[in-house]
C-alpha positions in Angstrom: 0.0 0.0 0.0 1.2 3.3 -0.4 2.6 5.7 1.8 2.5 9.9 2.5 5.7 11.5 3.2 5.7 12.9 6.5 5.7 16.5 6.2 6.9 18.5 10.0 4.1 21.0 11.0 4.3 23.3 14.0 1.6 21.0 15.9 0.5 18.5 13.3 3.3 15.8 13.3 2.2 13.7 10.7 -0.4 13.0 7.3 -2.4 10.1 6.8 0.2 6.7 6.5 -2.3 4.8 4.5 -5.5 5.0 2.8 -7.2 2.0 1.2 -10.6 0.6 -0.5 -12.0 -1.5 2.4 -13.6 -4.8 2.6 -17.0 -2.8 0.8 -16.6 -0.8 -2.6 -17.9 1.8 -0.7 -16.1 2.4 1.9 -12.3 3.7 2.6 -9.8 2.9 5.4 -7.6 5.5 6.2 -4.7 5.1 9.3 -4.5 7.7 11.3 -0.6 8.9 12.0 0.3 8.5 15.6 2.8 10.3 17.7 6.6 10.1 17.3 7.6 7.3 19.6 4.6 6.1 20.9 3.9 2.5 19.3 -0.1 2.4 20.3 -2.9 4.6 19.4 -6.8 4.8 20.1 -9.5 7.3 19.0 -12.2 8.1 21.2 -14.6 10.0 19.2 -15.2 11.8 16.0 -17.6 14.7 15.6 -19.4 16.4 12.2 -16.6 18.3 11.6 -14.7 15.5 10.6 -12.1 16.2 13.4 -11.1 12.8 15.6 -9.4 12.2 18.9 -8.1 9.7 20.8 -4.8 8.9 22.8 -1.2 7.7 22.7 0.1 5.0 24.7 3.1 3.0 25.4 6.1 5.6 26.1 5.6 7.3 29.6 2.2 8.7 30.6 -0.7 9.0 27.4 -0.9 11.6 25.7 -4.4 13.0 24.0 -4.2 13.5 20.5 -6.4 15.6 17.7 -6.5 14.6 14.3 -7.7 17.2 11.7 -9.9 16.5 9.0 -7.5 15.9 6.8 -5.2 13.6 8.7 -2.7 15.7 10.3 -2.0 14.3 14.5 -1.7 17.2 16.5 -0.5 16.6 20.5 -2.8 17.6 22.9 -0.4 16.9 25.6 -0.7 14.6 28.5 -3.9 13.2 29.1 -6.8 11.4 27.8 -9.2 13.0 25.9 -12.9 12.0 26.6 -15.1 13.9 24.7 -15.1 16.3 21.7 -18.5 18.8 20.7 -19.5 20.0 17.4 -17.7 23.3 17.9 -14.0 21.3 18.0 -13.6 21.9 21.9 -12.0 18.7 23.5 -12.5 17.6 26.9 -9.0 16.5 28.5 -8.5 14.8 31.1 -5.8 14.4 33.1 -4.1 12.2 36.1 -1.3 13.7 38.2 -1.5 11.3 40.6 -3.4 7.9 41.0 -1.9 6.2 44.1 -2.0 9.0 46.9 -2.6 12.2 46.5 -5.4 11.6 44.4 -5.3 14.3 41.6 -7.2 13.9 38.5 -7.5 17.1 36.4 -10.0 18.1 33.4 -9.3 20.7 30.9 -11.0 22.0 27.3 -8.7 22.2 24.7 -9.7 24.1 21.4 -7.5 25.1 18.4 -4.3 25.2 20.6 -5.8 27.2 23.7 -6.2 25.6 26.6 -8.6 26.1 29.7 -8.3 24.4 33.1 -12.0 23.6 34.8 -10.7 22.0 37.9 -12.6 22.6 40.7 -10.8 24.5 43.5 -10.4 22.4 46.8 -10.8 19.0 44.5 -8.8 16.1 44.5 -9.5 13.5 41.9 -12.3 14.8 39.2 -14.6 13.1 37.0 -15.1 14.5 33.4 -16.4 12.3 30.5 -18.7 14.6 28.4 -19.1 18.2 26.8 -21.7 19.7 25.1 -22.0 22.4 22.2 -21.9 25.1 24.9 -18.8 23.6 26.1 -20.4 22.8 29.2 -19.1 20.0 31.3 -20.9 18.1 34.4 -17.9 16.4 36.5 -17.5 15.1 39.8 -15.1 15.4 42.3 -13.3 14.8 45.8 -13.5 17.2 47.9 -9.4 16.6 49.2 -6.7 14.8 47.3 -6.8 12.6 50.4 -9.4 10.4 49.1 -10.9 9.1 45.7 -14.4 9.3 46.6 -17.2 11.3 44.4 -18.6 13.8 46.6 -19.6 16.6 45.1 -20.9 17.3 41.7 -20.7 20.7 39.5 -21.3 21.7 35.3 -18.6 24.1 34.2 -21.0 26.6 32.6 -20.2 30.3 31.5 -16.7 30.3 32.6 -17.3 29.1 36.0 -18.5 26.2 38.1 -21.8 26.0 39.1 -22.8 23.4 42.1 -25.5 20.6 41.8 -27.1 20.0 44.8 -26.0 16.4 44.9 -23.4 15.5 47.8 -21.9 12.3 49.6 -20.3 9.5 47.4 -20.6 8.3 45.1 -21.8 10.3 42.3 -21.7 10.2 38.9 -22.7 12.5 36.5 -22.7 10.9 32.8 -24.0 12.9 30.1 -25.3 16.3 29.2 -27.4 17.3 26.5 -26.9 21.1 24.5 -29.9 22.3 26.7 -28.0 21.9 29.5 -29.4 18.8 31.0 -27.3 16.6 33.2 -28.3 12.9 33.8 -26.5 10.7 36.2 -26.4 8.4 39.5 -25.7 8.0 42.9 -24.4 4.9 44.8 -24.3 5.3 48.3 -20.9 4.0 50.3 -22.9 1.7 52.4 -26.9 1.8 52.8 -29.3 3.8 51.3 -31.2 4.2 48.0 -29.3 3.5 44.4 -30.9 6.3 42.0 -30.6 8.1 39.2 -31.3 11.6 38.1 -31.8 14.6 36.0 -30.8 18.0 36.7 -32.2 21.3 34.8 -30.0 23.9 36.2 -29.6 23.3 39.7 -32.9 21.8 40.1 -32.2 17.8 40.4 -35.0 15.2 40.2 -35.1 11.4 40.7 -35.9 9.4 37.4 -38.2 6.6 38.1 -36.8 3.5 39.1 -36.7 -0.3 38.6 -36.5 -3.2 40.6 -32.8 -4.7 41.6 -30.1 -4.0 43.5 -27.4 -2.8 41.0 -26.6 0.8 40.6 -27.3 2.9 37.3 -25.3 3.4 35.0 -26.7 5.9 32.4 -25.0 6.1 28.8 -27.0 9.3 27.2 -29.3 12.4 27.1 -30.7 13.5 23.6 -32.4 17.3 23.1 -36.1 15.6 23.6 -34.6 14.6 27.3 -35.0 10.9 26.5 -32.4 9.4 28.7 -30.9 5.7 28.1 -29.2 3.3 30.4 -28.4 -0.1 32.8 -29.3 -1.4 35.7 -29.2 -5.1 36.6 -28.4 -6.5 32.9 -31.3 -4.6 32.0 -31.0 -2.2 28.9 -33.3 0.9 30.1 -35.4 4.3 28.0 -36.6 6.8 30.5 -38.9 9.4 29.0 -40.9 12.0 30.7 -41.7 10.1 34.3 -41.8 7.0 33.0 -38.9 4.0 32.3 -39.5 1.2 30.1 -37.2 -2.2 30.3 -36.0 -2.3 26.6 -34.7 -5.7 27.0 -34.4 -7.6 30.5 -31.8 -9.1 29.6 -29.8 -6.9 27.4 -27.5 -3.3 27.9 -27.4 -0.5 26.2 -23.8 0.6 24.5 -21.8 3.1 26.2 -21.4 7.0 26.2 -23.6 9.5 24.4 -23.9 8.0 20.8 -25.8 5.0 22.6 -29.2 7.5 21.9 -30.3 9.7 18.5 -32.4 12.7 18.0 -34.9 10.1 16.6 -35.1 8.2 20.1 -33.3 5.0 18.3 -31.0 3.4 20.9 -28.2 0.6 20.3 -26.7 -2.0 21.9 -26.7 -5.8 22.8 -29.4 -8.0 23.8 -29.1 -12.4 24.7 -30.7 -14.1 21.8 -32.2 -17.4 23.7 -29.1 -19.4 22.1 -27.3 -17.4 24.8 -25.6 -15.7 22.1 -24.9 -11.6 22.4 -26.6 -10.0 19.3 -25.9 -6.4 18.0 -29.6 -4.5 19.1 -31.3 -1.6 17.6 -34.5 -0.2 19.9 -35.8 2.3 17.1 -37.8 5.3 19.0 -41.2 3.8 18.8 -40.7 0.5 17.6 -40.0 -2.8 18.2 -36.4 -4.2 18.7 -34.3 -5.2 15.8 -31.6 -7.7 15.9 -29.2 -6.6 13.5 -27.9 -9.3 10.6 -24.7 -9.6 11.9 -23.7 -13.3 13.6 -22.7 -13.1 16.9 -21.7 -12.7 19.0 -22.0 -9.0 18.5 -22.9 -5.4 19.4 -23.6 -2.5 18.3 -21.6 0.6 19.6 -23.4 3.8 18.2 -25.8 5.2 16.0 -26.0 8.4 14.3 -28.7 10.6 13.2 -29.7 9.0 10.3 -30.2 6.1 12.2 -26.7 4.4 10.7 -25.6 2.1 13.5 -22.0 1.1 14.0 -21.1 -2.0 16.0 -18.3 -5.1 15.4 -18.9 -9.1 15.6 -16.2 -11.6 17.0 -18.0 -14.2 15.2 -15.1 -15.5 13.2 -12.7 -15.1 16.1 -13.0 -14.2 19.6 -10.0 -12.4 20.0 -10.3 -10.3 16.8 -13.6 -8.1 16.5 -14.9 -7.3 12.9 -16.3 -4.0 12.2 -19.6 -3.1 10.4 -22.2 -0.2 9.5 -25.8 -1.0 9.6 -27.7 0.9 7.2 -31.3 1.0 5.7 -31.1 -3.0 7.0 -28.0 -3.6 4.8 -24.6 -4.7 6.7 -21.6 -3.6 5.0 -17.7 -4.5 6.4 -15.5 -1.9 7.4 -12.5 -3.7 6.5 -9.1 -3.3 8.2 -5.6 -2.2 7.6 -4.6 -6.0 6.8 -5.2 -7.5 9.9 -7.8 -9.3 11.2 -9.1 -7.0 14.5 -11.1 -4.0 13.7 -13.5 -2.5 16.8 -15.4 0.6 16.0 -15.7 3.4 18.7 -17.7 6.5 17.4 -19.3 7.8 14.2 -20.3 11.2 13.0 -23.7 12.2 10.6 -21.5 12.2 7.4 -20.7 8.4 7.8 -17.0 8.9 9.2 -16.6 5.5 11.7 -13.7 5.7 13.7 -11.8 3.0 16.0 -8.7 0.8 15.4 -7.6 -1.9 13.2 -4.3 -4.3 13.1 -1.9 -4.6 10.1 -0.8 -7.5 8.3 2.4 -7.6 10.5 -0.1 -7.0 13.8 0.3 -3.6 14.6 -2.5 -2.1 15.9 -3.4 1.6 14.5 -6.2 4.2 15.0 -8.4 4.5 11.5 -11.1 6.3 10.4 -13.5 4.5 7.7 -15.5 7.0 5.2 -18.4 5.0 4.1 -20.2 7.1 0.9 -23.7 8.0 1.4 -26.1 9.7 -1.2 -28.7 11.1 1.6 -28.0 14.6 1.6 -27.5 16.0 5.3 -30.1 17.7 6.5 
């Protein structure tokens, strides 16, 4: 396959190292350059803009990296990145210290300026999502003595603004462009496991199911339907009411679990006891997608595309796939035979990771073409 010079940029280290047809006429693998001397690379999320992030590993602490529509790596410095909005700003975050003090420290990088939203008086902060705003719910410790989620806050307008929420642990998971936070609270020893929704600083219970597990909630969309797990149950709250999607299923993970149509992804056991990639359409019935599994699906977009991988063929090495208009398509790889999707964007850019021939693993973004014009 053929290969870019690397041309030396001020931030941008590197261009594209390979782009190739995939496994479907249709689509095209492209590897994403990594970072002088780090061997591994993962993205964690693309957004409309084209622009992709993820992390470099394997040389000292990680480092977050942003990759530019057109290819070019630019170093975001130490970190991990966990979230990226549709205005390019990129939630970093960062641990100084893991084993005592406990300091864990979030910051929003855009276009090379940096702003640091830790708390003051925090120890070890929780950050995993950011809205168009550039708002960002977190919780935090309130001493790098302990680890402990005590205290929860959004970073809105420049400044932090409290949620009445206190005692550990918390968890604050998603946030909408309204504004809304949606999260849980496990209590240290007794006391009720709930979730919750907060408009403002105005926090109210979401109604709950039976079992003894916590919540874990994976996503908010602008209607303020609200998607989750509890007790290997996949879980749709809307208004006051929560319906069991599948009890014995789970929702994917992070914010691309949900739509603006209401359509929700993940995995459900088929009575075979075999994991099948799932699609909840808002409204509908559940879909298991034509992929063999086992399987799951990982996101879904706007347009109702849904991304996911099967291990069908292998355990150890995932397969990735689109799903769209009922039609499974094959990412392909970069040679090798592991490919596991991450995130995908409204223009039909997948991102994730792939192995070479020789059994490298790289980060890679798949372009998949699509007549539908964007609306």
């Amino acid at each position: 396959m053929p290969r870019s010079l690397l041309v030396p940029l001020a931030l941008a280290v590197a261009l594209p190292l390979v782009t190739a047809p995939a496994a479907g006429a249709d689509v095209l693998i492209t590897e994403l350059p990594g970072l002088p001397g780090y061997p591994t690379h993962r993205t964690v999320g693309v957004n409309d803009l084209g622009q992709v992030i993820g992390a470099a590993y394997g040389n000292g602490p990680p480092r977050g990296v942003h990759w530019t529509p057109g290819g070019a790596a630019v170093d975001l410095g130490t970190g991990n990145p966990r979230a990226i909005n549709q205005r390019g700003q990129v939630l970093v975050v960062e641990a100084k210290s893991s084993v005592g003090p406990y300091v864990n420290q979030p910051r929003i990088w855009q276009a090379g300026a940096v702003v640091d939203i830790t708390p003051r008086g925090s120890g070890w902060v929780v950050a995993e999502a950011i809205n168009a705003a550039g708002e960002v719910p977190m919780t935090y410790s309130t001493s790098s003595s302990g680890y402990h989620q005590e205290r929860a806050a959004v970073w809105r307008g420049g400044r932090h603004e409290a949620l009445p929420l206190s005692e550990p642990h918390l968890f604050v998971d998603a946030v909408n462009d309204a504004g809304v936070v949606v999260g849980s609270k496990v209590p240290m020893f007794a006391g009720d496991r709930y979730a919750f929704r907060c408009a403002g600083t105005t926090c109210t219970r979401l109604a709950t199911t039976p079992g003894t597990d916590a919540y874990q909630l994976s996503a908010i969309n602008e209607a303020g339907v609200v998607v989750g797990n509890k007790d290997g149950q996949a879980l749709r709250w809307e208004g006051d009411a929560v319906t069991v999607l599948s009890p014995d299923g789970r929702v994917a993970n992070g914010p691309q679990a949900l739509n603006e149509r209401g359509d929700v992804v993940g995995v459900t056991t088929d009575a075979s006891g075999v994991r099948r990639a799932t699609l909840w359409p808002g409204g509908g019935k559940p879909v298991l997608l034509d992929v063999p599994g086992p399987a799951e699906a990982v996101a879904v977009n706007d347009r109702g595309d849904v991304l996911g991988w099967s291990s069908a063929d292998d355990p150890d090495a995932p397969r990735a796939f689109l799903w769209r208009n009922g039609k499974r398509t094959w990412l392909g790889s970069l040679g090798g035979a592991h490919s596991l999707p991450v995130a995908l964007n409204n223009r039909g850019v997948a991102v994730g990771e792939s192995t070479t021939a020789g059994g490298v693993l790289k980060a890679v973004k798949w372009t998949v073409a699509d007549e539908r014009p964007l609306r």
